[in-house]
N, C-alpha and C positions, 0 to 999 in steps of 0.2 A: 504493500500500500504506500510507504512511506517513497518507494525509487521512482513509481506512478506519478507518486504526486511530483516530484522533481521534475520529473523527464515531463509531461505538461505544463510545466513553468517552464521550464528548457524553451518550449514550443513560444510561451506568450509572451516571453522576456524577448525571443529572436526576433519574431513578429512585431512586439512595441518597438524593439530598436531602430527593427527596416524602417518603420514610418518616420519615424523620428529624426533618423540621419536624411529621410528622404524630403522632411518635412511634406509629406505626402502620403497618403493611404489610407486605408481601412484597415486600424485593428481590431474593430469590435467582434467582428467574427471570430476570426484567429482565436483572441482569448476565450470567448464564449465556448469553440470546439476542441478546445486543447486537451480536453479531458477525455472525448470521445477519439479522437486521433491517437491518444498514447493507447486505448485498448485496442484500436482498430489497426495500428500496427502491428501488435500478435499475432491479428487474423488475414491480416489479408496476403494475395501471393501475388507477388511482383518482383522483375527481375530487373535492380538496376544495375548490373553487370552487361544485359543486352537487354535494353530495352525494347526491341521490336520481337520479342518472343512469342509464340504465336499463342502460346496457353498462358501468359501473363491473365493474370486478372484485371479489366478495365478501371478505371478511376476517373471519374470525372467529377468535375467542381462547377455544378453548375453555378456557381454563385462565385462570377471570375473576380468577385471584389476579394475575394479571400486570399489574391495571393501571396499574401504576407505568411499565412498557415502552410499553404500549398508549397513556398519555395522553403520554408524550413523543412517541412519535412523531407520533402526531395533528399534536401543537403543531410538530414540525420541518418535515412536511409541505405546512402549510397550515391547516389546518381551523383554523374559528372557537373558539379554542380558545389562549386566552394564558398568559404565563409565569406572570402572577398566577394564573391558573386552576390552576397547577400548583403555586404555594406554598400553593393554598387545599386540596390533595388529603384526602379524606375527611373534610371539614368540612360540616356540616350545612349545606345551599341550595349549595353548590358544584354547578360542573358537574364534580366529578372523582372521584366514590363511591366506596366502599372495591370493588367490582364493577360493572362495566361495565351500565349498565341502557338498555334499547332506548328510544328517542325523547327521550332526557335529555340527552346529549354526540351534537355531530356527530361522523360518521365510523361508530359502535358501531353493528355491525347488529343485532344480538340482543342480549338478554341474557343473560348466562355465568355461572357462579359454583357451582351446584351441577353436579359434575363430571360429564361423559360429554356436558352439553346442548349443549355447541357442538359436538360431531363429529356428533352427530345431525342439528343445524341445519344445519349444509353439509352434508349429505347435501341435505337438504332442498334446501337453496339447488341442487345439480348438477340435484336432478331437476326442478325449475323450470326451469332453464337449458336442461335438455336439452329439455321438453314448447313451451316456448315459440320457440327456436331454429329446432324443426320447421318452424312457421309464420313464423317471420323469423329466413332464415339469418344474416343480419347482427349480432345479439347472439350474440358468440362472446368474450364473457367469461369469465374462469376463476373457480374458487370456492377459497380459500385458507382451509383451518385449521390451526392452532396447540395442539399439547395436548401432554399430560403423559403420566408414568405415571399418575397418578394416574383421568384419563379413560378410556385403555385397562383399566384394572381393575373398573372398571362398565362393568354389563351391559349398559345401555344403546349402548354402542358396538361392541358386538358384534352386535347387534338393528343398528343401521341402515346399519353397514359390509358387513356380509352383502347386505344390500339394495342397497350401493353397488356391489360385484361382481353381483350379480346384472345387475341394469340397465347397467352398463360404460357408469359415469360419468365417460367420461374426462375432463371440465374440472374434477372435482374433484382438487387434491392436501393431502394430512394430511398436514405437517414436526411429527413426534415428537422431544419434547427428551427426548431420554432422557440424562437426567443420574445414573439410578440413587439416587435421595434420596427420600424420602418425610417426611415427620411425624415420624415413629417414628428413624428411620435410615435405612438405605441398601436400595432396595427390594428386596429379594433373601427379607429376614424373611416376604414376604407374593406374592410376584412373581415366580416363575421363567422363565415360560412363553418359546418362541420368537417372538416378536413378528415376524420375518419370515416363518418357516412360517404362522402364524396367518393373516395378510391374503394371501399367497400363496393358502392353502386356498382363499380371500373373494372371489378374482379381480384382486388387486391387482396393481400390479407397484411394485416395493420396491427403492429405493433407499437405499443408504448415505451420506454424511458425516462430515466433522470438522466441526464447528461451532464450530471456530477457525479453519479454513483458508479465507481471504477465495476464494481461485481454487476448491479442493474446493467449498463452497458455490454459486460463480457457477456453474462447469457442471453440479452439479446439478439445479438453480433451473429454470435453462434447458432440461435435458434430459427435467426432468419437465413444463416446459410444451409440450414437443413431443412431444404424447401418442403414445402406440400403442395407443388402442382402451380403455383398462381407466380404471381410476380406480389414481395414484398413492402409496404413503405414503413418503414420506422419512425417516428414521431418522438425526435428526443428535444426534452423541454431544457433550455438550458437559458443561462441569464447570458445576456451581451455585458464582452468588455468582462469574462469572470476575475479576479484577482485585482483589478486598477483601485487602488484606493479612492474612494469618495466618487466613479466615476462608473461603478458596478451599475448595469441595465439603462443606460444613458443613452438616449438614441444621439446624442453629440463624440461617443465613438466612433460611429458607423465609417465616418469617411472623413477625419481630422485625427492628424497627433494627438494622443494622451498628454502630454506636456512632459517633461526633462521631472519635474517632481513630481508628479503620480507615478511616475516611472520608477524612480528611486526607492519612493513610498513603497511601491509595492513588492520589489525586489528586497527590498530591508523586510517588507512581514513574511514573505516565502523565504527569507533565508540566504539571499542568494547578495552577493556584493554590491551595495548598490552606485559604487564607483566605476565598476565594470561592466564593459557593453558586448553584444555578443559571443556570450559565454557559452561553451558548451561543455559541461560535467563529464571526464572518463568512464564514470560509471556510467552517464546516460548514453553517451555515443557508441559504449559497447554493447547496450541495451536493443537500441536502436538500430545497429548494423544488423542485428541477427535477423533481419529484414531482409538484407541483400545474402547471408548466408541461405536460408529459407529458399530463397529463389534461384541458388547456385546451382543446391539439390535437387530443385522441383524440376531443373529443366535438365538435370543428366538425368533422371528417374525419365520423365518424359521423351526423353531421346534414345532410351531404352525399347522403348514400350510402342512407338509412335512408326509407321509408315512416313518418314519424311519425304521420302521420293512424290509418293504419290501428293501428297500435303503441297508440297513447291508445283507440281504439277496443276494443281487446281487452280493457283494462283498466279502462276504464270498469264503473260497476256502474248499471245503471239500472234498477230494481226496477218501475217504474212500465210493462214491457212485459212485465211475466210474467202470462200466463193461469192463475189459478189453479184448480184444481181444484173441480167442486162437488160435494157429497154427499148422498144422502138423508134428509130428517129421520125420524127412528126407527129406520136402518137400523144394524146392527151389524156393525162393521169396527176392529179393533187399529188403533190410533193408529202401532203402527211399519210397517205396511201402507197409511196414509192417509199417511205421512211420507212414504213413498217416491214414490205421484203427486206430491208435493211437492214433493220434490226435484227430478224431472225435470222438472217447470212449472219453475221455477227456471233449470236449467240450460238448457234450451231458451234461456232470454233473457237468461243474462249469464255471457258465454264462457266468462270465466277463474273460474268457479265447476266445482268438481271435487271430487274426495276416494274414500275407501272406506272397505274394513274391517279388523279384524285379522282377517283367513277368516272372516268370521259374515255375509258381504254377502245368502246367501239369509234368513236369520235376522234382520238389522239392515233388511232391504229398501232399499238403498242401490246397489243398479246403476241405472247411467242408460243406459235404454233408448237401441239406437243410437248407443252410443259404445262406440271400441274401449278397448280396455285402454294402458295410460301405456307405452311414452312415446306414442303414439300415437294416443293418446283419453286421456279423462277419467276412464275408470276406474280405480283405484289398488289392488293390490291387495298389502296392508302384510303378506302372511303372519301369524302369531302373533306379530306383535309390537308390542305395545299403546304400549309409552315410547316405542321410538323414533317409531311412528307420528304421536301428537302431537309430539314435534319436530321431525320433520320435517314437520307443516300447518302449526305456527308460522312455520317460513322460509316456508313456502309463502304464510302471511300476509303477514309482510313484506316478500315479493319485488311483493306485488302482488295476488295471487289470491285467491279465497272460497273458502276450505277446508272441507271437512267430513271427520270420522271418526269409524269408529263400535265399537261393539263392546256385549255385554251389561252392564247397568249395575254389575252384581259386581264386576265385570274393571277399573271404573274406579280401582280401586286400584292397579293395574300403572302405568297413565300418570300418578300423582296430582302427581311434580315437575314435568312437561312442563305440565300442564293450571296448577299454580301460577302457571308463568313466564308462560302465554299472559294470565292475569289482571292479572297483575304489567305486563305489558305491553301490555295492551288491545290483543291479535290480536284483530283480527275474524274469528275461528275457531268453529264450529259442530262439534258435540260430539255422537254422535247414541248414545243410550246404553238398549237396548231391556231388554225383561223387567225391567219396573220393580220389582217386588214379588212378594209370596210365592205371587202367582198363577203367577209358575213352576211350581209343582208338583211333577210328579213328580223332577225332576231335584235336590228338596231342598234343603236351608240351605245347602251351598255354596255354589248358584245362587241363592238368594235373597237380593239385598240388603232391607236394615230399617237399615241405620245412614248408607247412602251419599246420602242427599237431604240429610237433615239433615248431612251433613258437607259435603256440595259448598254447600250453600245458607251456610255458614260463612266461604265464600274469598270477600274482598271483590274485587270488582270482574267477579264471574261470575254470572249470570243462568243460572237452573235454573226450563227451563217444564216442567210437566208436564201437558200437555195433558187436557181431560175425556173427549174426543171429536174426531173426525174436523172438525168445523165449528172448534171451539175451535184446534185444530193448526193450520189457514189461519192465522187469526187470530192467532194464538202468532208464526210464522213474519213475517205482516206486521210486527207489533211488534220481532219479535228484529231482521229486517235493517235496522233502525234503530239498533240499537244500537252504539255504538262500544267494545266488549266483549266476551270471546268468550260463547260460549251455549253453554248446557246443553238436551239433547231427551230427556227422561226419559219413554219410551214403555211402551205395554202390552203383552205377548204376545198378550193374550184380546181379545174381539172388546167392542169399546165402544157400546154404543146411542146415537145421538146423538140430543141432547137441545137445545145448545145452540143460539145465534142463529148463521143462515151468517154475520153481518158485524154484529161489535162491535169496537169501538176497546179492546184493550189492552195499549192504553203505561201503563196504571196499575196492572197489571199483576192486580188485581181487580174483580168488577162482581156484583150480586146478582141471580140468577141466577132466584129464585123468590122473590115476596113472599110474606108469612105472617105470624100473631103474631107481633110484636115481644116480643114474652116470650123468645123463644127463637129463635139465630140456630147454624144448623149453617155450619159453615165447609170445605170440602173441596178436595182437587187431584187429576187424573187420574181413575182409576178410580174414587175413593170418592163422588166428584161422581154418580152414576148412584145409589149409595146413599144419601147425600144427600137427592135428589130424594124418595127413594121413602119414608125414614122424614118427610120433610119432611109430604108428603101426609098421611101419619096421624096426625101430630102438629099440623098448620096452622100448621107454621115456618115462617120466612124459609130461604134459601141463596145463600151466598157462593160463588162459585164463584174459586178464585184458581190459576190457573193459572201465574202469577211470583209468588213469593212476596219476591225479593229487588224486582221492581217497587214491587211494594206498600206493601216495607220504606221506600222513597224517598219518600213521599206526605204530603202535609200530615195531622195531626191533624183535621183539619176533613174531609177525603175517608175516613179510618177510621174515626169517628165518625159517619159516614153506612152505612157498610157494617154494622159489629156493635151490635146493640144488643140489647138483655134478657140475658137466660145465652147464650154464645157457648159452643159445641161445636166440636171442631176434629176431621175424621173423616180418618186418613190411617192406612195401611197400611204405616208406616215408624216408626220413636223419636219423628221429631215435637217435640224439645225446644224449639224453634225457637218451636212453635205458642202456646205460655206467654205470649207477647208479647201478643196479643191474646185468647188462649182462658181460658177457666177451669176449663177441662177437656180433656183430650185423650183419645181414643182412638185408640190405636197399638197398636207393638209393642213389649214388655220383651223378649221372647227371640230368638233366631232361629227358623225358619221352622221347618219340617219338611215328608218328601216324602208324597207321594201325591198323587191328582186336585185341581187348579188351586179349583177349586171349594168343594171340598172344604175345604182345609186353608185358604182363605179364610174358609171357614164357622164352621173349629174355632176360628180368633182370634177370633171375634168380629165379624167383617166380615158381619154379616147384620142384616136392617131388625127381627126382633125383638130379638136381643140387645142392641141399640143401645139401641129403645125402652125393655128394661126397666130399661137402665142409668140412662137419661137419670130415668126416673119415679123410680129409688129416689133 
């Protein structure tokens, strides 16, 4: 009891310091969990000797304000990951960010910080664990998150926790600190609800804690790793900021220094020096290491035991054995309808390629023929729920696998945090986002996006193809699985004439499509590329056909310079602000859409080869 109680001082002492030196942070968590972390280092298996271990046990923190707790324990553990690292906390080039960011600090499997995305991601992470498990009973790792009030109160965790009873993921368990603090005050202002009826409802089974009581804690820990079928949430009550003298349950911890004397103060009543800062006790850090021992063993035990051939097999991605699809030239066929032969070339040839829809899979064209539904197959099917859905492919990235998920391109406003973090983090995650334009129709401005290209084509590090045609889609596709970034599949409803070459290289994400006078260069993506063509014709323009427009954006001046030349037109059936960069003119959309035949109300924008021409003459 007595080395417990150190070794979680150990933890609050590091934590108040980081903030302190940083004059930046949140330590109210930190303290508040410190108690629970020193038990839940006995139990948990992680290996920070090799981090990417494929039976590691997941960890996530959904509450990325915590990483004052999160980098100590790292550092107590093992992981590459030193004291200096932790006097340097939320210093610019540090490994220790003011938020947790995926592939930047060993140990952090996601990135956290906008709230609700790590309960998401361990959803994600169980139903990885569970679909892969199938096929190799031997990865029987658990999936551990960590969250707040504050993640239970977005929606987001309502959306993937639902999914998590659904499916009775039982290696997943959710330890909720409910300390009752929020921001504001004390969360009751904004927060009534049952939080154990709620996950009850969800399929859960719900346990109670003290998240002060070292023994309460251990048989919980324990009891909820010896599942009964369901997926866990823990419910440990614990006070924010526990140990800070005069500063105990303060919602003025949350995200400020404790001050140089509560600090003192408090280090003087635990015992510990109060002259001295970032201390770590030899009895604690031997205590503590047995962490990375634990995990030395689990993975020669494991490597004993384990099919590793076939394991790196499944994970493997070899693109160079997928048959792709081929297509008629001239024939007319929707790009989210050539996506879908796509897909399934694809998955045919590289296992751990998967994903679905939010319910729009006959609409998205995203079922893979011949496979059953998850956990059982490859098919996923995310119900209406668009954020969680991209949180959950992001684990699904990280654990290993080629994700995809789809839904109308309208809609991509629902998952826009989740799709941020995947950029943020270069998931190699696949985005499949149909009904590009106002050729929706009848269904209206609603469902018509006009601003949503031009905003995703804004997120750095995210690739938005918008294919011209069925040929161009292959080709899109070759390019995109190159990329180490997630991708955007901005498809048509309406049927697309192909026009283009079956096989052009573009990683440049541009190529000119039609020669013509050099006086004048129409520039287009997706659908408007067929219109294009056709005022092309009676004009004796050029045509750029640019199907990544963020490609392109990466290109030397000397490769752009070959593409636009004389007056440059830029023809897209979206805002288009984007197209300024190289156009001198744009034709788009100022308004939103409106309903009636697909045709039709393409016509009334202006989407037609006279209206163009006479634009282009005056």
């Amino acid at each position: 009891m007595e080395l417990r109680k150190k070794m979680a001082d150990t933890i609050r002492f590091l934590a108040a310091d980081m903030v302190q030196k940083a004059n930046s942070g949140h330590p109210g968590a930190a303290l508040g969990l410190a108690d629970v972390m020193t038990v839940f280092s006995e139990i948990v298996n992680v290996t920070p000797h090799n981090p990417d271990f494929v039976n590691r046990d997941r960890v996530v923190f959904s509450g990325g304000h915590a990483t004052p707790l999160i980098y100590s324990l790292l550092h107590l553990w093992g992981y590459d990951l030193s004291l200096e690292d932790l006097k340097n906390f939320r210093q610019l080039g540090s490994k220790t960010p003011g938020h947790p960011e995926y592939g930047h600090t060993p140990g952090i499997e996601v990135t956290t910080g906008p709230l609700g995305q790590g309960v998401a991601n361990a959803v994600g992470f169980a139903m990885a664990k569970k679909f892969v498990s199938k096929k190799f009973p031997e990865i029987d790792h658990k999936v551990w998150c960590f969250c707040g009030d504050g993640d239970l109160e977005e929606g987001i965790s309502y959306e993937a926790c639902s999914l998590a009873g659904k499916h009775k993921l039982e290696d997943l368990i959710i330890i909720y600190d409910s300390n009752n603090i929020s921001i504001e005050g004390e969360v009751t202002i904004a927060f009534e609800e049952d939080v154990r009826e709620r996950f009850e409802s969800q399929g859960f089974r719900v346990l109670e804690m003290n998240g002060h009581d070292y023994e309460d804690i251990e048989n919980k820990l324990k009891e909820a790793k010896n599942s009964d079928g369901r997926p866990t949430l823990i419910i440990a009550k614990t006070v924010i900021a526990r140990g800070a003298v005069g500063l105990e349950g303060s919602e003025k911890t949350h995200g400020a220094p404790l001050g140089e004397d509560v600090i003192k103060k408090s280090k003087e009543a635990a015992g510990f020096d109060p002259e001295k800062t970032f201390v770590v006790p030899d009895d604690v850090l031997v205590r503590f290491r047995c962490v990375k021992e634990r995990g030395e063993l689990l993975e020669a035990e494991f490597n004993k035991q384990a099919n590793l051939g076939e394991i790196k097999a499944f994970f493997e991605k070899d693109f160079s054995k997928i048959e792709w699809p081929e297509f008629e030239e001239g024939a007319s066929i929707a790009t989210r309808k050539s996506n879908g032969e796509i897909l399934n070339a694809i998955a045919k040839a590289v296992p751990s390629f998967l994903g679905g829809s939010a319910d729009l899979a006959p609409s998205n064209n995203t079922t893979l023929k011949g496979e059953d539904d998850f956990p059982h197959g490859r098919n996923i099917h995310f119900g209406i729920r668009e954020h969680a859905m991209a949180a959950i492919t992001n684990a699904f990235s990280a654990y290993g696998f080629l994700p995809f998920a789809a839904t109308f391109l309208v809609f991509s406003d629902y998952l826009r945090g989740a799709l941020r973090i995947a950029a943020l983090s270069s998931h190699k995650n696949y985005w499949i986002f149909t009904h590009d334009s106002i050729v929706v129709g009848e269904d209206g401005p609603t469902h018509e996006p006009v601003e949503h290209i031009t905003s995703l084509r804004a997120v750095p590090n995210l690739y938005v193809f918008r294919p011209a045609d069925a040929n161009e889609n292959v080709n899109s596709w070759k390019a995109a699985l190159n990329i180490d970034a997630p991708v955007v599949f901005a498809l048509s409803r309406q049927g697309l004439r192909n026009i283009t070459p079956k096989d052009i290289d573009l990683s440049k994400g541009a190529y000119v499509l039609r020669e013509g006078n050099a006086d004048i260069t129409l520039v287009a993506s997706g659908s408007e590329v067929n219109l294009a063509v056709e005022v092309a014709k009676r004009l004796e323009a050029r045509v750029v056909s640019v199907p990544c427009f963020d490609l392109l954006d990466e290109q030397s001046d000397e490769f752009k310079k070959s593409l636009f030349k004389g007056r440059v037109i830029a023809i897209e059936a979206n805002r288009g602000f984007e197209w300024y960069k190289y156009a001198d003119e744009v034709i788009g959309m100022d308004t939103f859409g409106a309903s009636g035949k697909g045709s039709e109300v393409y016509k009334h924008f202006g989407f037609d080869a006279d209206a163009i021409i006479k634009r282009i003459e005056k």
